[in-house]
C-alpha positions in Angstrom: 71.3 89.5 106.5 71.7 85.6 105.9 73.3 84.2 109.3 77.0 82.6 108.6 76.5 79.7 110.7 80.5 78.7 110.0 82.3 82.1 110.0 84.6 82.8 113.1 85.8 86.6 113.1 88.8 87.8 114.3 89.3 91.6 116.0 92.7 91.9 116.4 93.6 94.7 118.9 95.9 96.2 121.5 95.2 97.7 125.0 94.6 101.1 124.5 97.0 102.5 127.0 98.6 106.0 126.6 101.9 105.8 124.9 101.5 102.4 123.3 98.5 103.0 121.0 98.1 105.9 118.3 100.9 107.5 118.8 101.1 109.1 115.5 98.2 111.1 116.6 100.6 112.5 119.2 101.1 115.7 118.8 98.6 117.2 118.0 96.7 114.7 120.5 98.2 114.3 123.9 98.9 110.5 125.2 95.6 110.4 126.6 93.2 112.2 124.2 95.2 109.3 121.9 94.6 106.2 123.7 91.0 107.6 124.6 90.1 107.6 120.4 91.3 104.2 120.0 89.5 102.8 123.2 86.1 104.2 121.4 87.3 102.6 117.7 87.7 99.4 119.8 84.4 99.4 121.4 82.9 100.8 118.2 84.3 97.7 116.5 83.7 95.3 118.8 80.0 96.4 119.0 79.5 95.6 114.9 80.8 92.4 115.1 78.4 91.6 118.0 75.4 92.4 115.6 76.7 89.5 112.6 75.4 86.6 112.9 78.4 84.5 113.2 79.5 81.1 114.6 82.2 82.6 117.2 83.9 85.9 117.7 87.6 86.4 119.2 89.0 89.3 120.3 92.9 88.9 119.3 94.6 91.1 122.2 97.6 92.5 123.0 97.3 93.5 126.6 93.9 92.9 128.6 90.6 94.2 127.3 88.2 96.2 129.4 85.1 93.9 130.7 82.8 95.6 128.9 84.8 94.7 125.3 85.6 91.0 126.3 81.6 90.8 126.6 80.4 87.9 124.1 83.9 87.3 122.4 86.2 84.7 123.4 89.8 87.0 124.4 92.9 85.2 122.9 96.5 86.8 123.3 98.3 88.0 120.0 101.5 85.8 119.7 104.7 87.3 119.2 106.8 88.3 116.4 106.3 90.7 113.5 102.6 91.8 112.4 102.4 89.2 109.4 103.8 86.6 112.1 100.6 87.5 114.6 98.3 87.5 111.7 99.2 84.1 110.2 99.1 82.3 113.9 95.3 83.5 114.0 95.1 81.8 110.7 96.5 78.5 111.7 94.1 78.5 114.9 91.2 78.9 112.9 89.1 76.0 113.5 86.8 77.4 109.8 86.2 80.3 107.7 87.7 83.0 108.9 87.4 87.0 109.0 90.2 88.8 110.3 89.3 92.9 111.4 91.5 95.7 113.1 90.3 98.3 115.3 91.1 101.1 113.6 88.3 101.7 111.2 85.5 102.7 113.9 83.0 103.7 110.7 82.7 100.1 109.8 79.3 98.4 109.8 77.4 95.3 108.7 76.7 96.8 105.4 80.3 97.4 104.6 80.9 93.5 105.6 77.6 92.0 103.8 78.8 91.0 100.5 81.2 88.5 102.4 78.5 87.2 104.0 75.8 87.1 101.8 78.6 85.4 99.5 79.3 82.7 102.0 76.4 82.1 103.5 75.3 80.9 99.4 75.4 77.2 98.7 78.0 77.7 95.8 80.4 80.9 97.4 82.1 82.7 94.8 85.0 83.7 96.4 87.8 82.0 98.2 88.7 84.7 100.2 87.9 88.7 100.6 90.0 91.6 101.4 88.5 95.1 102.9 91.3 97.9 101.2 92.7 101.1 103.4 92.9 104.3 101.8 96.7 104.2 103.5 97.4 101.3 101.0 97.2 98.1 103.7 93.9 96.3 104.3 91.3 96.7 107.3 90.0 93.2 106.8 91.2 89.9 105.3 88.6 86.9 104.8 90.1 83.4 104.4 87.6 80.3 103.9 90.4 77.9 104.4 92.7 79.8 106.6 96.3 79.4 106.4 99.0 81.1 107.9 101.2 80.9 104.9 99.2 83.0 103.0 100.1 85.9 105.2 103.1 84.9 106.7 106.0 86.9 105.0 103.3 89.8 103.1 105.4 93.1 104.1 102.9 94.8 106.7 102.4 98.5 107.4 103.5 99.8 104.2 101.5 101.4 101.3 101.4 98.5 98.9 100.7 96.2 101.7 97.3 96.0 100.5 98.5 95.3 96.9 101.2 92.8 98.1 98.4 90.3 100.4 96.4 90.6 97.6 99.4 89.3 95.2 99.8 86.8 97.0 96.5 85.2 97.6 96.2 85.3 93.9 99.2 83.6 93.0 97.6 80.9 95.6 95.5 80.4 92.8 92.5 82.2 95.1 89.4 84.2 93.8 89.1 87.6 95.9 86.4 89.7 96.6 87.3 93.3 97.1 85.1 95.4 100.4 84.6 98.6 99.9 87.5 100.7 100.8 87.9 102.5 104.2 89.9 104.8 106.3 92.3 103.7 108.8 93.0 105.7 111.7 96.1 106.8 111.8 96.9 110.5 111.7 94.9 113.6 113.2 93.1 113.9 109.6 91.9 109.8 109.5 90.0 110.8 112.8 88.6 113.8 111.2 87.4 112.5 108.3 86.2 109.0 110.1 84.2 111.5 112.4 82.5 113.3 109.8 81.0 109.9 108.8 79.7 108.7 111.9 78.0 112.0 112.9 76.3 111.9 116.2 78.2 109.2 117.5 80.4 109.1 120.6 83.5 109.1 118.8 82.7 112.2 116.1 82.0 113.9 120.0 85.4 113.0 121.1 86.8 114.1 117.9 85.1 117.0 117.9 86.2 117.9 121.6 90.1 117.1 120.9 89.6 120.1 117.8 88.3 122.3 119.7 90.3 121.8 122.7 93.9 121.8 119.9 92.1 124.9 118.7 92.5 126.4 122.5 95.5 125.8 122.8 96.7 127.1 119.7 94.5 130.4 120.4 97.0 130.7 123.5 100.2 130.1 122.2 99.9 133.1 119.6 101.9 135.7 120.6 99.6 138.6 119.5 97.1 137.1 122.3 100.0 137.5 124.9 99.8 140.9 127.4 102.9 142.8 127.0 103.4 144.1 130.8 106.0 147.2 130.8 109.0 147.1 132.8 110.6 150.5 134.4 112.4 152.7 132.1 
């Protein structure tokens, strides 16, 4: 992989504390099984981007990240507002080419990101930005070679055409986009299934696979047939 000497990447993130983060995997997840899945898609994350080679690396944070995360990234608070308004403020901060990435796709890898780089790491790039789909219909990266918060600011976020709409609108900037290849976000009980069944052998398909078995248990329990009856007097 051709090094990027220009790009600055972007994870943007939130402390993964029980009851603030995931909680549409709650039920069947408690708080805690929850926030412990999107602590290891964090560290998951943040341990890809380590391996590009990249000019600087930011972890975008809502909340304060664990030592072992903030390790080789540069920890920069999200701003507030609305999601479009936090993503077009990292824009405007960009100092260069920019890659933007959320911490919900755990599976990602520097093979899903290469064509991005081996693009603009080329003396003549091809594309003026790039965009990384979501099954869901939103986006799990956005690329930006002269980053401006106006082309995010205002895209409706968290939706299922989200995707669709930031794409719209970098093209009526007059933009050429490269498409990643499209990826899972995790957001429901299935996401972390399937996102586990494509990182076999890895600490999160572990902690997937002990949250099954351990909704499985409980479910075993709560059948009635598995109840004693216990006889009262006549």
């Amino acid at each position: 992989m051709r090094p990027t000497p220009d790009l600055q990447v972007a994870v943007f993130a939130k402390e993964c504390l029980p009851g603030r983060v995931k909680t549409r995997l709650t039920p069947p997840l408690t708080p805690d099984q929850a926030a412990d899945l999107a602590q290891l898609s964090l560290s998951r994350t943040l341990d890809t981007i380590r391996l590009l080679p990249v000019r600087e690396r930011l972890l975008v944070m809502d909340g304060t990240p664990r030592a072992r995360d903030a390790a080789g990234f540069a920890v920069v608070a999200q701003t507030g507002g609305l999601l479009d308004e936090r993503l077009a403020a990292i824009c405007d901060d960009a100092t260069g080419p920019l890659l933007i990435v959320g911490m919900d796709t755990p599976q990602i890898s520097p093979e899903h990101l290469a064509p991005l780089l081996m693009d603009w790491s080329a003396a003549t790039p091809q594309h003026d930005a790039w965009m990384g789909p979501a099954t869901d219909g939103g986006f799990w990266a956005l690329a930006l070679r002269r980053p401006d918060g106006a082309l995010v600011r205002g895209v409706p976020m968290s939706t299922d055409t989200t995707g669709a709409d930031q794409l719209s609108r970098l093209a009526a900037s007059g933009l050429s986009v490269g498409l990643l290849p499209v990826l899972r976000d995790m957001d429901h009980m299935d996401d972390a299934r399937e996102i586990a069944a494509e990182i076999p052998g890895t600490e999160f398909a572990a902690a997937v696979a002990a949250a099954v078995e351990q909704m499985q248990t409980r479910d075993r329990c709560d059948k009635p047939e598995d109840r004693v009856a216990v006889s009262g007097p006549a």
